[in-house]
N, C-alpha and C positions, 0 to 999 in steps of 0.2 A: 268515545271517551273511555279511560281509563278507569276499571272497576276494582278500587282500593279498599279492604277489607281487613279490619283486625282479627288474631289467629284468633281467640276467644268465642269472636262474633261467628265464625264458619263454624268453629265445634260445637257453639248451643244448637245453630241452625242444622247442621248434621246429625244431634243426637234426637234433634227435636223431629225430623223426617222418618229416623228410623224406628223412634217410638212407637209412631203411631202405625208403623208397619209389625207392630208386636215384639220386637225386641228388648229384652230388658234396657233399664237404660244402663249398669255397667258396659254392658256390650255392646252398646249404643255408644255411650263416649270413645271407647276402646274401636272402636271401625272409625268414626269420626276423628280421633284423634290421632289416627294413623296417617287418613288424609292429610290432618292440617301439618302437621310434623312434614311430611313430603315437601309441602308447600314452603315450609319455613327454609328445609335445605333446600331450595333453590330447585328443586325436582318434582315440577307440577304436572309432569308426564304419568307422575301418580298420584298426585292430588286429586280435586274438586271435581275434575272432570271425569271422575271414575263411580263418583256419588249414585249419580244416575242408573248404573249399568247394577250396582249391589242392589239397589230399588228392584230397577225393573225382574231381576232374580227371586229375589224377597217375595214381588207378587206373583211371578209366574211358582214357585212352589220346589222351583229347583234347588234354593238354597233356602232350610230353614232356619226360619228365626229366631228358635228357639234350641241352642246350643245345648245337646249334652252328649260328651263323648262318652265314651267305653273302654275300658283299661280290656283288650283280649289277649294280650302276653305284656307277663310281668316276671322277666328271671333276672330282677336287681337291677343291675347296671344298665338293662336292656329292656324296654317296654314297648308295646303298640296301643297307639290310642286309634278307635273307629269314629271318627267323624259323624257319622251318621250325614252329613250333607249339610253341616251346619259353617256357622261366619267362621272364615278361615283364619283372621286376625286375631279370634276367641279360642280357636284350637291352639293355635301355635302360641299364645300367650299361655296356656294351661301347659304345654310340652315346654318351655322355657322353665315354666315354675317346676314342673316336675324334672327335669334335666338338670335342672342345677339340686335339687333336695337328693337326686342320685347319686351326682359328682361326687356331692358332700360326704357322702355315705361311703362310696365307691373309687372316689379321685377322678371317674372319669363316666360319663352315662351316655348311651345312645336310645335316642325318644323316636320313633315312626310314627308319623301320621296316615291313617288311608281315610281313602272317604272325606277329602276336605272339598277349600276354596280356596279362590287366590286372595293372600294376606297382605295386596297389599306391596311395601318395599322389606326385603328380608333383612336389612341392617336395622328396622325398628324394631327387632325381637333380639338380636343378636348384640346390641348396645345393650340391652336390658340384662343379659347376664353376664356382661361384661363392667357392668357396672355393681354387680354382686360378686365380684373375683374370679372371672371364670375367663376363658378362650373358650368361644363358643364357634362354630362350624354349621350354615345353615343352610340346607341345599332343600329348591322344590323343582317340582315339574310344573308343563305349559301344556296350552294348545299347539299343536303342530304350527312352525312358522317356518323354518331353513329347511332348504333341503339337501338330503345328505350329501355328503362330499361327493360331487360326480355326478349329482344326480337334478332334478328339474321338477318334483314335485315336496311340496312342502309336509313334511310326517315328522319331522325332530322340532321339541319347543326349544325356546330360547331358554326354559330351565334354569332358571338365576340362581346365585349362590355368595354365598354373605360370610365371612371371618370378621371376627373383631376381638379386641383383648385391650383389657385397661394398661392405660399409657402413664400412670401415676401423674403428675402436676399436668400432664398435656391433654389429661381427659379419656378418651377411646380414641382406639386405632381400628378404624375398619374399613372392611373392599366390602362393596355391593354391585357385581355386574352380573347383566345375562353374557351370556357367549355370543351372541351376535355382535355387528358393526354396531349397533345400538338397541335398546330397550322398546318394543314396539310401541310400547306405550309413548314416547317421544317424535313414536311418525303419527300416531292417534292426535299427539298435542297439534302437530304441523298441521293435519292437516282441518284441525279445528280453527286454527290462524289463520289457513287460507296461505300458509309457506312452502315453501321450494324446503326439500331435504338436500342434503350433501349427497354427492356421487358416493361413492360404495357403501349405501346403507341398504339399498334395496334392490328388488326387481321386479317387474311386471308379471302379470300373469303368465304370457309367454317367456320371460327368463330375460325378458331384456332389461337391465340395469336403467332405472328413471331416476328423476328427481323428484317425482308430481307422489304427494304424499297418498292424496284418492288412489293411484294408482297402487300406489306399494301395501297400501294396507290388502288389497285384495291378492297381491302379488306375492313375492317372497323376501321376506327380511336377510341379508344377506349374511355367513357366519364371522366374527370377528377372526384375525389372525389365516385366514384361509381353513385348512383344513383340521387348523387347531382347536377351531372354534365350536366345528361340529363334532369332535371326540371329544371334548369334555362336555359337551351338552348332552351328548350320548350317555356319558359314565353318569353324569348329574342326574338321568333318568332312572338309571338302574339303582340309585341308592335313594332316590325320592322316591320312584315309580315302584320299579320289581319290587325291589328289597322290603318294601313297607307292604305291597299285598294291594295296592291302592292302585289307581286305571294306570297307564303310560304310554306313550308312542301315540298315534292317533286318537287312541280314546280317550283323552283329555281335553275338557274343552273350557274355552277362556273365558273370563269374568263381561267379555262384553256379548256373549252367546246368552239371550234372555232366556232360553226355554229347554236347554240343554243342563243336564245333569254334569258337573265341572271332572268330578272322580281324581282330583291334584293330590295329589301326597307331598310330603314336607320329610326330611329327616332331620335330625337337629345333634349334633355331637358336641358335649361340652365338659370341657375340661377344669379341675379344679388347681388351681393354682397355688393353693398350699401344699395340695398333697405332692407337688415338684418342687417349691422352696419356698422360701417365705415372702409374702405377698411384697414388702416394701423391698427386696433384694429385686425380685419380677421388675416391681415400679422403675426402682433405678437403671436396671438394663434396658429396659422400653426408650426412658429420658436419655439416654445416651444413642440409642439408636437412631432414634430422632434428630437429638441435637446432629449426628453425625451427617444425617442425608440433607437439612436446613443448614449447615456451613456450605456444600457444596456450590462453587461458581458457580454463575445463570450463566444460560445459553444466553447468546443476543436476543435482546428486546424483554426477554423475562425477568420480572421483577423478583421475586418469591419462587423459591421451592416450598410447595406443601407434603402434609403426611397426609396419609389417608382417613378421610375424616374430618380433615378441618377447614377443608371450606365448607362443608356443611356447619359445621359449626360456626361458625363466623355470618355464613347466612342467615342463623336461629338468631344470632343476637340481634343481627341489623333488621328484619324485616319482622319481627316481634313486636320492634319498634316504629317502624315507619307501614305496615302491614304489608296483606300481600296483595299483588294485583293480579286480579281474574281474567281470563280471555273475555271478549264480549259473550261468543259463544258458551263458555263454562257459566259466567254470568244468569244468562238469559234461561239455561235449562236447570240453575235455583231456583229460579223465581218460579217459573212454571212446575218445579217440584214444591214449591210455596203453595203454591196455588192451590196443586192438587190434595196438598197432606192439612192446611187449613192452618197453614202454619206466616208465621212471618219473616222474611227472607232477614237475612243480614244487612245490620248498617253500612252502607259506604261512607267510605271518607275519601274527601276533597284531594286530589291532586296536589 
């Protein structure tokens, strides 16, 4: 059966799990709310199902729950904050707020994070200063997933990276991709369905290209665009990884490693929008750029051309409303986190 679930009822249940793991509940809503927001854009490959994996972190002691970073370089436009090994969706929300306070000062700031976690999807921080007037720019590092061009052992992460800028009437305009064929996290969802992935998303431990998603999680996720894919995951290392002073290349390890110290860095570069023209001249050029690529004739069979950003948004409205529906398996490892935190799982709703 289909495990239907208002966004509401997931974020009490997620703040209420991480509470009593010692988390303030700010930072509790704020990890919680990251998830459900995932959920809402139709991107459950970072939702619910990752609940579990910040838990089991939270008690192994690799990631603590009690967030306070460290300003170690601050020359204006340019800061580093040290993580110290805390919730990674709480560092990079405090480098957003501090990124844009710099812009404002500056026209333009660049924030490092070392010593984080994984936050998560990078366009939920990168909406957020964009919806304060800014173009923001957000790049982090991974665990080792692709491997280099030519190569057969996996040491480059998919290393995501996030742009977005206010679209004036149209809302936000933003890209959120890793460099790979796709988001690992979307072979994690497959293979929690119990699904077949697509041909050129992965490959087995030995290098042979699969379907079988058990397979490819152990195997190697394959790089988007060919060799395109692993030099910008490459560069997206060096300005998350080197540049910030925080782990990179192999020594980064992913949010589903319970016992492993993560060492992610984040950069975040953000732009002020006034200090280049005036915000509503910005708005206007956006709305036309838009209108321009939405007049464009469909290919056969396609209805709509979209911007970036709005079928997620079109997803937040509808499934706000109608909720969202959980895997069995994401389902079943709430309740068992119900269980154990003494808490009470989320209402479902009827199909």
């Amino acid at each position: 059966m289909p495990y239907i679930v208002q966004a509401e009822g997931l974020s009490r249940f997620g703040e209420a799990v991480l509470e009593t793991l010692g988390v303030p509940a700010a930072d509790a809503h704020l990890l919680a709310d990251s998830l459900v927001v995932a959920e809402l854009w139709g991107h459950s490959s970072h939702g619910m199902l990752r609940l579990p994996w910040y838990v089991d972190r939270l008690r192994s002691g690799v990631m603590t729950a009690q967030t306070k970073p460290e300003l170690v370089v601050d020359n204006g436009a340019i800061a580093v904050m040290d993580g110290h090994q805390g919730v990674g969706q709480v560092l990079t929300a405090k480098a957003v707020e501090l990124g844009i306070a710099r812009a404002r000062e500056h026209g333009i700031s660049a924030i490092g994070v070392r010593n984080s976690n994984h936050f998560g999807t990078a366009a939920y921080f990168t909406r957020k200063a964009a919806e304060q007037g800014c173009v923001a720019i957000l790049a982090t590092n991974a665990s080792p997933a692709m491997a280099p061009w030519g190569g057969r052992q996996k040491s480059v992460g998919t290393n995501p990276w996030s742009i977005a800028a206010p679209a004036g009437e149209r809302g936000v305009a933003v890209l959120d991709i890793a460099n790979t064929a796709v988001a690992r996290g979307k072979i994690y969802l497959a293979a929690e369905r119990e699904q077949a992935i697509p041909g050129g998303w992965a490959a087995d431990e030995n290098g042979v290209p699969t379907t079988d998603a058990k397979k490819a999680i152990h195997g190697i996720v394959l790089p988007m665009a060919a060799h395109k894919g692993y030099i910008i995951s490459f560069m997206m290392d060096v300005l998350a990884g080197v540049l910030t002073g925080s782990h990179f290349g192999s020594k980064v390890a992913g949010p589903y490693e319970a016992n492993k110290v993560s060492g992610a860095g984040h950069m975040l570069i953000t732009i002020d929008i006034k200090s280049m023209m005036p915000e509503a001249e910005f708005a206007q050029r956006m709305e036309e750029l838009i209108a321009e690529i939405k007049a464009v004739p469909t290919a056969h069979g396609v209805e709509e051309i979209f911007f970036p950003g709005e079928i997620e948004d079109r997803n937040t409205v509808r499934l706000r409303e109608s909720g969202v529906t959980l895997a069995d398996t994401t389902w079943h490892s709430m309740e068992k986190l119900a269980q154990e935190a003494g808490v009470s799982p989320p209402t479902t709703k009827a199909a």
